[in-house]
LOBA-337353 format. One record per residue (C-alpha): residue number from 1; x, z negated, y; residue in three letters. Coordinates in steps of 0.02 Angstrom, whole numbers, plus 50000, padded with zeros to 5 digits. Layout:
<nodes>
+-----+-------+-------+-------+---------+
| num |  east |    up | north | residuo |
+-----+-------+-------+-------+---------+
| NUM |     X |     Z |     Y |     ALA |
...
+-----+-------+-------+-------+---------+
</nodes>
This chain:
<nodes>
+-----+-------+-------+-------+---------+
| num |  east |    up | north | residuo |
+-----+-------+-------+-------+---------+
|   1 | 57675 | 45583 | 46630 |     UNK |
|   2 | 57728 | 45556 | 46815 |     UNK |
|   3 | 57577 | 45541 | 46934 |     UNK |
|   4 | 57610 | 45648 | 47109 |     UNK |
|   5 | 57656 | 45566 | 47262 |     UNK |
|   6 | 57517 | 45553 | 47409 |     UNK |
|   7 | 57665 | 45654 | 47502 |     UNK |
|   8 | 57648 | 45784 | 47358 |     UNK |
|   9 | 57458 | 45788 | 47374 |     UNK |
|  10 | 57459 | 45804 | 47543 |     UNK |
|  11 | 57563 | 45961 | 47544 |     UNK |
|  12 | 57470 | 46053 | 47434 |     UNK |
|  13 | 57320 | 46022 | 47498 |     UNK |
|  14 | 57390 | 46100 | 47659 |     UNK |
|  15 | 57447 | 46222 | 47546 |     UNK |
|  16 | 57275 | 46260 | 47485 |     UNK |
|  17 | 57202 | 46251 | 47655 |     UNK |
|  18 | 57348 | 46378 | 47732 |     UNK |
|  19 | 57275 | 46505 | 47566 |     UNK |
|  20 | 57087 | 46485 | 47592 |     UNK |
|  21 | 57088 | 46539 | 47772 |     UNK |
|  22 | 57162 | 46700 | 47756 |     UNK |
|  23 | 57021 | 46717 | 47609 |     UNK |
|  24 | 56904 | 46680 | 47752 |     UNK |
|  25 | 56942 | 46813 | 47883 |     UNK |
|  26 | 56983 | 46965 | 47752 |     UNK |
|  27 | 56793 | 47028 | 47729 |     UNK |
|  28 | 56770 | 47031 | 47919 |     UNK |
|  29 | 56920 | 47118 | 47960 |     UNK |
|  30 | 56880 | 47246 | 47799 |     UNK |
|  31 | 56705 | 47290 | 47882 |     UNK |
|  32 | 56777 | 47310 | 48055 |     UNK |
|  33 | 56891 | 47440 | 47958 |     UNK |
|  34 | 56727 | 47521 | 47872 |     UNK |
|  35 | 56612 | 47540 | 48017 |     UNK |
|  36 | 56692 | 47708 | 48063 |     UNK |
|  37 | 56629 | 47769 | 47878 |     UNK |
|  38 | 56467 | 47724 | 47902 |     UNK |
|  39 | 56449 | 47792 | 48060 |     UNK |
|  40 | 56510 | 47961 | 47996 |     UNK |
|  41 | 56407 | 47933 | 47851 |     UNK |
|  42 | 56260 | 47884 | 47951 |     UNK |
|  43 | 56270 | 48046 | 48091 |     UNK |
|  44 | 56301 | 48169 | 47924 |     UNK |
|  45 | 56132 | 48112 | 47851 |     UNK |
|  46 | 56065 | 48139 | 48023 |     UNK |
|  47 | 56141 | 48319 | 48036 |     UNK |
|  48 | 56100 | 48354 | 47855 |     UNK |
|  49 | 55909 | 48271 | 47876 |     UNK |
|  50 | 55904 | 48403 | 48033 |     UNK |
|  51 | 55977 | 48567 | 47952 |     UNK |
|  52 | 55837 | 48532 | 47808 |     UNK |
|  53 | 55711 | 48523 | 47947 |     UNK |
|  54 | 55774 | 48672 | 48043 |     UNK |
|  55 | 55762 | 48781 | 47896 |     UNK |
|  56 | 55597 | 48722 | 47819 |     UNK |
|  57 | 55537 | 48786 | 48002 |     UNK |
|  58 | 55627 | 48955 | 47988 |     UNK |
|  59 | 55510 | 48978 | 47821 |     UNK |
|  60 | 55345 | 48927 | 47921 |     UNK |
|  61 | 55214 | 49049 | 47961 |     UNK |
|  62 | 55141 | 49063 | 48163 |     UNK |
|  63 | 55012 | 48951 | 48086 |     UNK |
|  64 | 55121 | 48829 | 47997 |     UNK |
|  65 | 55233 | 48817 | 48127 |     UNK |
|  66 | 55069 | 48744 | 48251 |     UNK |
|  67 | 55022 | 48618 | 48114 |     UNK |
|  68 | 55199 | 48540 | 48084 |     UNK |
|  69 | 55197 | 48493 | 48252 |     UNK |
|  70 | 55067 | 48353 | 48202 |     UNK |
|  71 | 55114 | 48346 | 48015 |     UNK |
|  72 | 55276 | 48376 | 47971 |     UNK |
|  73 | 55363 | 48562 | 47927 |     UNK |
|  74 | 55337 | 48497 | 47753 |     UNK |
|  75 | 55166 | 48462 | 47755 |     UNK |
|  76 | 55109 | 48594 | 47849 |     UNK |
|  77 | 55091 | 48731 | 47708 |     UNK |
|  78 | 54978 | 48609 | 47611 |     UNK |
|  79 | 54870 | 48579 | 47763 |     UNK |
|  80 | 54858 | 48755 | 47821 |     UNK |
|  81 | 54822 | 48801 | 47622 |     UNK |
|  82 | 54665 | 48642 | 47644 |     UNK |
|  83 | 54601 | 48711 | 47798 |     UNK |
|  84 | 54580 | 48870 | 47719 |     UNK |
|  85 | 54482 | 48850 | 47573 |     UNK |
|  86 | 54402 | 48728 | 47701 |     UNK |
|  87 | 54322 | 48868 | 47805 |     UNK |
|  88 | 54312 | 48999 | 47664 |     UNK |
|  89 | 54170 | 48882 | 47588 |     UNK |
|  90 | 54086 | 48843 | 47749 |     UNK |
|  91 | 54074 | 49010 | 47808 |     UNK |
|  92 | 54021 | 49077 | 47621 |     UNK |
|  93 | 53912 | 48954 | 47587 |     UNK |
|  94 | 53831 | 48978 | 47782 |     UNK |
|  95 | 53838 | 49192 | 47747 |     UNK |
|  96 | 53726 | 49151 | 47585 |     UNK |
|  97 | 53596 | 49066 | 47650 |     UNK |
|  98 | 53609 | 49150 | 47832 |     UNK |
|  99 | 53584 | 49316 | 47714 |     UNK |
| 100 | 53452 | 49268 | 47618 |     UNK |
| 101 | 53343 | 49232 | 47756 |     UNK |
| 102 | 53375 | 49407 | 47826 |     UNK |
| 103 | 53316 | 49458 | 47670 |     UNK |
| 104 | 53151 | 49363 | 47640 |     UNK |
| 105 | 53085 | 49466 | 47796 |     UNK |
| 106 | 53209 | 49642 | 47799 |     UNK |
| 107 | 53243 | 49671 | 47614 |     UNK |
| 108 | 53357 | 49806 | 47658 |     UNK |
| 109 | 53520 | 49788 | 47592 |     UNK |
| 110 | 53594 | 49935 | 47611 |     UNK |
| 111 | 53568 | 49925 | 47799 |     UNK |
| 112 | 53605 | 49735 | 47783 |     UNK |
| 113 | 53790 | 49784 | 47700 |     UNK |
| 114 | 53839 | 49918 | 47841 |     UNK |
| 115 | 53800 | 49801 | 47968 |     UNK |
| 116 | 53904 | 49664 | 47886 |     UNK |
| 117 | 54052 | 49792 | 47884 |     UNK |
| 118 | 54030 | 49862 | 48069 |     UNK |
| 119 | 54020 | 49693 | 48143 |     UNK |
| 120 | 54192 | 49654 | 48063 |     UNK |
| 121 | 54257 | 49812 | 48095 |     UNK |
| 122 | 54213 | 49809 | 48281 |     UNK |
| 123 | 54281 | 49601 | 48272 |     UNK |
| 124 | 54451 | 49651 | 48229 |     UNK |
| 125 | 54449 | 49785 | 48342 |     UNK |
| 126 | 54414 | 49650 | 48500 |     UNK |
| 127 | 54549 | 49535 | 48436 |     UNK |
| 128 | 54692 | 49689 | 48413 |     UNK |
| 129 | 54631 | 49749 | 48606 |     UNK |
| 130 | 54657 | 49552 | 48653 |     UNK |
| 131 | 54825 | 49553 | 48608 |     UNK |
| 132 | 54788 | 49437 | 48443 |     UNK |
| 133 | 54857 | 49571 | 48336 |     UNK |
| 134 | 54904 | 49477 | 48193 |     UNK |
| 135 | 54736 | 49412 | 48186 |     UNK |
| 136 | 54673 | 49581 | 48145 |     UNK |
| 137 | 54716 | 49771 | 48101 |     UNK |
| 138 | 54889 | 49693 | 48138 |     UNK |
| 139 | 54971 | 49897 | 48173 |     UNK |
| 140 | 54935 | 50082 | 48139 |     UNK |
| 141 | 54940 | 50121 | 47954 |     UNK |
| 142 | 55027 | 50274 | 47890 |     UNK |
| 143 | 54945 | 50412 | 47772 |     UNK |
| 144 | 55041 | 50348 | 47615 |     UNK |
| 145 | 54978 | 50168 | 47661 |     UNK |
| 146 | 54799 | 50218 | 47687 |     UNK |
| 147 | 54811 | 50293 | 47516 |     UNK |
| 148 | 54856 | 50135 | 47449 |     UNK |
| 149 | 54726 | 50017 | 47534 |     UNK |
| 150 | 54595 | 50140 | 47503 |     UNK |
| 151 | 54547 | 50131 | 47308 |     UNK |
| 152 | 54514 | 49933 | 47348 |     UNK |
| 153 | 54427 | 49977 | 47501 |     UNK |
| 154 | 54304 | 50092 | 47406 |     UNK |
| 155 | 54279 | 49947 | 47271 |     UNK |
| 156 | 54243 | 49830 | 47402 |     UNK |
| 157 | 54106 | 49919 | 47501 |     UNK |
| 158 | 54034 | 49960 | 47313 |     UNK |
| 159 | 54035 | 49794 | 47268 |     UNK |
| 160 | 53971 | 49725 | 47425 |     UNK |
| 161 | 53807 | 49841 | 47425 |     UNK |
| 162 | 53774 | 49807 | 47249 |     UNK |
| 163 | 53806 | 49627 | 47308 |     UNK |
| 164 | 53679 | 49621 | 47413 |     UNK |
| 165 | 53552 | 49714 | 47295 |     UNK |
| 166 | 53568 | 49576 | 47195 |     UNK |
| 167 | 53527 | 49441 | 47325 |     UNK |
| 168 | 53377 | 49530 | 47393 |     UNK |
| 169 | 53314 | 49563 | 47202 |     UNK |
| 170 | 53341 | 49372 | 47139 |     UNK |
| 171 | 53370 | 49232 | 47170 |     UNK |
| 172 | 53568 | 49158 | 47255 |     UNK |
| 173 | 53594 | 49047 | 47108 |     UNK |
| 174 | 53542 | 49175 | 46974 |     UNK |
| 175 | 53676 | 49325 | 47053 |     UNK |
| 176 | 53816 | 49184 | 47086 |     UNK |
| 177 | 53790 | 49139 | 46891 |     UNK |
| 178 | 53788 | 49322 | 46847 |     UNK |
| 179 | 53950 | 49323 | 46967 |     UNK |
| 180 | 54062 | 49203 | 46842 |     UNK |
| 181 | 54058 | 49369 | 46736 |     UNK |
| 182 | 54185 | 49412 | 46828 |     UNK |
| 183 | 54332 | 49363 | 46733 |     UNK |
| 184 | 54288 | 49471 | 46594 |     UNK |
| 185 | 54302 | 49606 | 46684 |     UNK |
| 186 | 54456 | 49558 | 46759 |     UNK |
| 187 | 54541 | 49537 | 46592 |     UNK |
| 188 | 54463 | 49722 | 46527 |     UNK |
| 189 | 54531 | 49810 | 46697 |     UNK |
| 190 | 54706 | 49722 | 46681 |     UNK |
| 191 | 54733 | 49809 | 46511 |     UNK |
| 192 | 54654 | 49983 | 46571 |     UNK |
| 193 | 54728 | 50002 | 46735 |     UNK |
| 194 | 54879 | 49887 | 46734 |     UNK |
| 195 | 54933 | 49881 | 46536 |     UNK |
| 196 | 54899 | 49689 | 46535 |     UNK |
| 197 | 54884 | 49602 | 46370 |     UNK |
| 198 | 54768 | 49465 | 46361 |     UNK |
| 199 | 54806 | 49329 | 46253 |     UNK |
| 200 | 54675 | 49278 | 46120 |     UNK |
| 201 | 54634 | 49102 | 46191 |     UNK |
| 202 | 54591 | 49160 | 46351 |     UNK |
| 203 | 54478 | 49311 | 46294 |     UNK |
| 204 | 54398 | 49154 | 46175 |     UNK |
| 205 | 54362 | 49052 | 46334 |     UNK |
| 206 | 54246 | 49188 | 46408 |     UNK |
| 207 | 54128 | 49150 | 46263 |     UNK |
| 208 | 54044 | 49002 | 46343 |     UNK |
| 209 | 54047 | 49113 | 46519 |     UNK |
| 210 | 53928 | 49271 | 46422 |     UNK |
| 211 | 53815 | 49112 | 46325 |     UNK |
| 212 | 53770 | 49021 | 46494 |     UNK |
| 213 | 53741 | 49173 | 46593 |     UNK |
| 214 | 53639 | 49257 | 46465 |     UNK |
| 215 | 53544 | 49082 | 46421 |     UNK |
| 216 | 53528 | 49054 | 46618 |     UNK |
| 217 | 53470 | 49245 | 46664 |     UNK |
| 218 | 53351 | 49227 | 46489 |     UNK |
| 219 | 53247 | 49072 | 46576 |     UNK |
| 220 | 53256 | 49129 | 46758 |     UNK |
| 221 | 53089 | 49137 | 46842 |     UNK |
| 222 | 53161 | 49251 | 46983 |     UNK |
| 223 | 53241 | 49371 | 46869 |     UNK |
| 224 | 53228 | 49576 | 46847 |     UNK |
| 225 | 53343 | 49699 | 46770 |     UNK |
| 226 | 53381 | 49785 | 46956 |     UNK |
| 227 | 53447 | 49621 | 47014 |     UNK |
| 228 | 53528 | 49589 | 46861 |     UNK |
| 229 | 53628 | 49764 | 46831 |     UNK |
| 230 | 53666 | 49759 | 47030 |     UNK |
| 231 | 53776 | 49573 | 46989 |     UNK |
| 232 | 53868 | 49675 | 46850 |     UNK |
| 233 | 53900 | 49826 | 46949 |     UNK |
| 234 | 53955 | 49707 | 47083 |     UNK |
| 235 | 54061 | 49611 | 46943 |     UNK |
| 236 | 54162 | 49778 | 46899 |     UNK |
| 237 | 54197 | 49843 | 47080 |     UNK |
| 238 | 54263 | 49694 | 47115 |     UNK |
| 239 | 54373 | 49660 | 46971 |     UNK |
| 240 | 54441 | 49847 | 47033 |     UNK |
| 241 | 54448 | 49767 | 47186 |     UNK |
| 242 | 54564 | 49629 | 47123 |     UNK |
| 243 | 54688 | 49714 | 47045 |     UNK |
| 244 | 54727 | 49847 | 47172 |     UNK |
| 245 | 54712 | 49711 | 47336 |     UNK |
| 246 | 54829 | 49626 | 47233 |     UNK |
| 247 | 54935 | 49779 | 47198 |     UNK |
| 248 | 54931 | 49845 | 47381 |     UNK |
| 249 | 54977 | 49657 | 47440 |     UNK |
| 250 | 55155 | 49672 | 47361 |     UNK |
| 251 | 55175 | 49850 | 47388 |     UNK |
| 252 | 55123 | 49844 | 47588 |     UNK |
| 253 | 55285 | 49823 | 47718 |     UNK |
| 254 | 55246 | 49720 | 47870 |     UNK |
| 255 | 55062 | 49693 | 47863 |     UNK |
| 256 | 54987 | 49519 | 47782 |     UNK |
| 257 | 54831 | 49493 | 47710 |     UNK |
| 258 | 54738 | 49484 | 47874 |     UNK |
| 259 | 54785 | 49672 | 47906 |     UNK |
| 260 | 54760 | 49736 | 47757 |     UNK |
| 261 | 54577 | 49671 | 47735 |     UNK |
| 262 | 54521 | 49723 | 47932 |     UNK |
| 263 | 54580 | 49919 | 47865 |     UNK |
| 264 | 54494 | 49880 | 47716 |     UNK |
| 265 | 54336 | 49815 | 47818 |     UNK |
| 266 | 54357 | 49980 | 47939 |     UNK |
| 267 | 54367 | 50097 | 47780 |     UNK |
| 268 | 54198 | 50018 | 47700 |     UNK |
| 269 | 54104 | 50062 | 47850 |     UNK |
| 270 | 54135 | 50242 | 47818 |     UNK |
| 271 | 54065 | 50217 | 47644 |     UNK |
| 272 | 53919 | 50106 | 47681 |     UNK |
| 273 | 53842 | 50198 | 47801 |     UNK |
| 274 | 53791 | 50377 | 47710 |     UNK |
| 275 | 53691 | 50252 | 47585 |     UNK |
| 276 | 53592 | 50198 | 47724 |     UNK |
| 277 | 53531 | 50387 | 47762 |     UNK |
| 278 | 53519 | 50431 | 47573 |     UNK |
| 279 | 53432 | 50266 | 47492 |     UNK |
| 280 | 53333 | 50186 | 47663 |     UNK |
| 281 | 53281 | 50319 | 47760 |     UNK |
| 282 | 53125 | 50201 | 47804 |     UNK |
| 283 | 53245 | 50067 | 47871 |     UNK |
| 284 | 53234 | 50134 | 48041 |     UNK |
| 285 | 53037 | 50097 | 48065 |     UNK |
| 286 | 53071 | 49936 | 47982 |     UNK |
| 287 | 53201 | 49891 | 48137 |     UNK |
| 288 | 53070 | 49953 | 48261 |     UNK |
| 289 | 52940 | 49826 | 48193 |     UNK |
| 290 | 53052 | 49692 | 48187 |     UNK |
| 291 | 53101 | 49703 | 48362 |     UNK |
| 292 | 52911 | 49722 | 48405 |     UNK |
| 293 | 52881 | 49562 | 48310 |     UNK |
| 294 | 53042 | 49461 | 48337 |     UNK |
| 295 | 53102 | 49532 | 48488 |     UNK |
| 296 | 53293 | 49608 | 48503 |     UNK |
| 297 | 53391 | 49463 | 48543 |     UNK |
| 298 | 53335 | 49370 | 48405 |     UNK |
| 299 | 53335 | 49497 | 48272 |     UNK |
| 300 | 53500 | 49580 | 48332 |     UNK |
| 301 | 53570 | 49407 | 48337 |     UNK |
| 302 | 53516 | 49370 | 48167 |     UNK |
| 303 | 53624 | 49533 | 48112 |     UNK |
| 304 | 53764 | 49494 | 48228 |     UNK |
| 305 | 53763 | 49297 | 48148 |     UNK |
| 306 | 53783 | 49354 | 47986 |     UNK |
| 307 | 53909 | 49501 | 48020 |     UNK |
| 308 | 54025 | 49378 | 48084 |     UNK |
| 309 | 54009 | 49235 | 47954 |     UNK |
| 310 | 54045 | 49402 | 47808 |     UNK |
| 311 | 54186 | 49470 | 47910 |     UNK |
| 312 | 54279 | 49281 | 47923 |     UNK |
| 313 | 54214 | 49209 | 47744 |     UNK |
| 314 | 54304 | 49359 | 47678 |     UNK |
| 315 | 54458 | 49353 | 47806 |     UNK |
| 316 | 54499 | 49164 | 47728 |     UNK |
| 317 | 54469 | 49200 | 47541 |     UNK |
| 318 | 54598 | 49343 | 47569 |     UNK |
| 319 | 54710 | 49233 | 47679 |     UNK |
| 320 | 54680 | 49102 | 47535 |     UNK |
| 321 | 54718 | 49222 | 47404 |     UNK |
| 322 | 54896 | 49272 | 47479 |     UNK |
| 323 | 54949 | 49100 | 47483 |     UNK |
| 324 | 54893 | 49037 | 47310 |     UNK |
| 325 | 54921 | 49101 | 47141 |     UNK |
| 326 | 54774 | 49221 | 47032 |     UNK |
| 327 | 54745 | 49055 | 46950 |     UNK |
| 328 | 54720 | 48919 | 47081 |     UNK |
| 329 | 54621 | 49065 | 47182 |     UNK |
| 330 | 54487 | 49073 | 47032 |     UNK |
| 331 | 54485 | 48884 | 47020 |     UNK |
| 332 | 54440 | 48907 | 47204 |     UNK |
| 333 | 54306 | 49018 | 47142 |     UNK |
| 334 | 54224 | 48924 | 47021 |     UNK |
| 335 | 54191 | 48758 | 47158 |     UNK |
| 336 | 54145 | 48889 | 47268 |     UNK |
| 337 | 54007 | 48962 | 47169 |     UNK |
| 338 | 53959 | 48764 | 47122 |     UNK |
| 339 | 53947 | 48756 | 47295 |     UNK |
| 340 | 53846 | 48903 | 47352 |     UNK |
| 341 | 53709 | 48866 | 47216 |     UNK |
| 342 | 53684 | 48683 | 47236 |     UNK |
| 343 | 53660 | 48727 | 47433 |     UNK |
| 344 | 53540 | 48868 | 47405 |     UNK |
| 345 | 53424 | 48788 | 47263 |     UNK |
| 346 | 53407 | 48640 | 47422 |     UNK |
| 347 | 53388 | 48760 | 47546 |     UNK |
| 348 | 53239 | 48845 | 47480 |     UNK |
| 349 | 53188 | 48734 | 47341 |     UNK |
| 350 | 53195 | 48851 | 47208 |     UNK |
| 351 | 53112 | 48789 | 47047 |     UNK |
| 352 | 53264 | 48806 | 46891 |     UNK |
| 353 | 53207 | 48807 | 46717 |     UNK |
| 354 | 53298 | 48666 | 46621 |     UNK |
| 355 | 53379 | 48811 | 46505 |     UNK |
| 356 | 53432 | 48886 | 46670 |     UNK |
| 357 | 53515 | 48758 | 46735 |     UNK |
| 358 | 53607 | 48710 | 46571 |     UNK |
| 359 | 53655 | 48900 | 46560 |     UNK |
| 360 | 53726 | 48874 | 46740 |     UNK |
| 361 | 53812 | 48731 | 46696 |     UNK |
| 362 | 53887 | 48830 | 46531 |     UNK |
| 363 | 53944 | 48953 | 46633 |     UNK |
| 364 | 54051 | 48864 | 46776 |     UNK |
| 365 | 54132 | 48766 | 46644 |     UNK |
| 366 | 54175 | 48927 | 46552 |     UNK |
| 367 | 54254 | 48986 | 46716 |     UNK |
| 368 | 54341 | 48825 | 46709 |     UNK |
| 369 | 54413 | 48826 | 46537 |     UNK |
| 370 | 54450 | 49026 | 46579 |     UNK |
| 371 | 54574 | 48992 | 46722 |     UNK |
| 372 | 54654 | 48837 | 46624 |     UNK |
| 373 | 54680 | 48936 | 46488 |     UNK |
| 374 | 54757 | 49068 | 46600 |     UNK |
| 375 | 54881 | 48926 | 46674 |     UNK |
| 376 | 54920 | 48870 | 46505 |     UNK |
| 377 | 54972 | 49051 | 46434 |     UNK |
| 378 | 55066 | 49067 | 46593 |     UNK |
| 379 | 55181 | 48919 | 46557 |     UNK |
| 380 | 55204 | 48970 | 46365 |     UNK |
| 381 | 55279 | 49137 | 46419 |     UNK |
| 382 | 55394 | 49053 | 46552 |     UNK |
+-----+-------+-------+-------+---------+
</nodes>
């Protein structure tokens, strides 16, 4: 076979130099070509990232839309939601022990309740006159509306006096434990008043709730009957309470949570306040010597105090409630409760039986398993 001539060689390498270049300059010249692609495609994820942002602040609440200015218009429902059940605990927790103390040296809870209810009542009614309407009776209610809010109203000012019958009676922790009751009597009123089936797991996970509050009321050293019964009546008035708030909450037009629990608050003080003249008549010489002993500013003030930490407690649980479903609200519940009797055995170093605190213990986990079980049959009927 011939061998190639250096002229031959020579040529094609010039050859293959002459195809290589062109090879050289094509992905340049391609990108050049590109960049007006990815410029378009650049400024349409901007518009696109922008139109997401504009409507996720179109769905924001006055609130919301103040916190996404620091977090984010995504964040800011979550935060908001946080801050919430934040102050609801605070402000609970504060009311218990605030209450108590009122109590120990005034055990009249009739009065006690009334003057919870006015102080809100008369709160709301400085924030509407300030111009911070949304922040309380939000507008003027119409007859068919009042009909609606008052049923829950009625249970609420029940439930609160009986409440506080309880606290004055026994001890926090025994009433809160009497207090996870509550469930059951949620789950009874659904099927009387709204035709609710309950499904048979969840009516089994109340069984632990009924053992650890009867084992924990059995060894209580601050129990009584009064105390006792006044938790259950409490327990039923609110479990009406429940299911018509809830009710009126989806049936109301133009007026939140916040407005519908300041007419609720103005409504209770109508009911609260015959009790007072019917059940404490002595109530008024018991005010005189306290201001003899105390003086007014501090014995007002102690009213006032706890008036306003009621009212707010209250305003956030129902603000909390509006934003979260049935389920995470008595999850809520149960810390809260945790909470509220871990503080108040500290606070006044109440002695619990070791049968009373494992019936405690029973309990809260029974409200536990109750709303899991709830979530679970939830997602099986989906």
């Amino acid at each position: 076979m011939a061998r190639p001539s250096a002229k031959t060689t020579i040529s094609s390498m010039r050859t293959s130099k002459m195809t290589i270049v062109p090879k050289r300059i094509a992905a340049p010249v391609q990108l050049r070509a590109s960049m007006p692609s990815i410029r378009a495609s650049r400024r349409s994820l901007t518009i696109t990232a922008a139109a997401a942002d504009a409507f996720a602040q179109s769905t924001l609440d006055p609130m919301e839309k103040i916190v996404s200015k620091v977090v984010g218009a995504k964040n800011a429902p979550t935060v908001v939601t946080t801050a919430y059940i934040a102050m609801w605990y605070g402000l609970n927790v504060a009311f218990n022990l605030q209450n108590k103390v009122i109590f120990n040296y005034f055990p009249y809870p009739w009065f006690v309740s009334t003057v919870h209810v006015i102080v809100g009542a008369a709160y709301c009614a400085i924030v509407y006159l300030l111009g911070a309407k949304k922040a309380s009776y939000e507008r003027p209610i119409t007859m068919q509306e009042f009909k609606t809010i008052f049923p829950p109203a009625a249970m609420h000012a029940i439930g609160h006096v009986a409440a506080n019958l309880s606290f004055a009676a026994v001890a926090i922790s025994l009433t809160h434990t009497v207090k996870t009751l509550e469930p059951a009597f949620n789950v009874i009123l659904s099927k009387l008043v709204l035709g609710e089936a309950t499904a048979l797991p969840v009516m089994a996970s109340l069984l632990p709730i009924m053992v650890g509050v009867a084992m924990a009321s059995a060894a209580e050293l601050s129990f009584n009957w009064y105390g006792f019964i006044s938790a259950m009546i409490s327990n039923l008035t609110f479990g009406f309470r429940a299911v018509w708030s809830k009710r009126a909450m989806n049936n109301m037009k133009n007026l939140g949570s916040t407005g519908i629990y300041a007419w609720t608050t103005l409504i209770s003080c109508f009911i609260c306040f015959p009790g007072v003249l019917i059940c404490e008549p002595g109530v008024w010489n018991a005010i005189s010597d306290q201001i003899a002993q105390k003086g007014l500013a501090t014995f007002g003030g102690s009213l006032l105090s706890v008036g306003v930490l009621y009212h707010l407690y209250n305003q956030f649980a129902f603000n909390t409630l509006a934003r979260v479903t049935p389920v995470s609200h008595g999850v809520c519940n149960v810390v809260k409760r945790i909470c509220i009797i871990a503080t108040s055995v500290l606070f006044f170093g109440n002695v619990l039986t070791t049968q009373t605190k494992i019936g405690t213990a029973i309990a809260l986990a029974g409200t536990y398993l109750y709303t899991e079980a709830v979530k679970a049959n939830k997602k099986k009927q989906a």
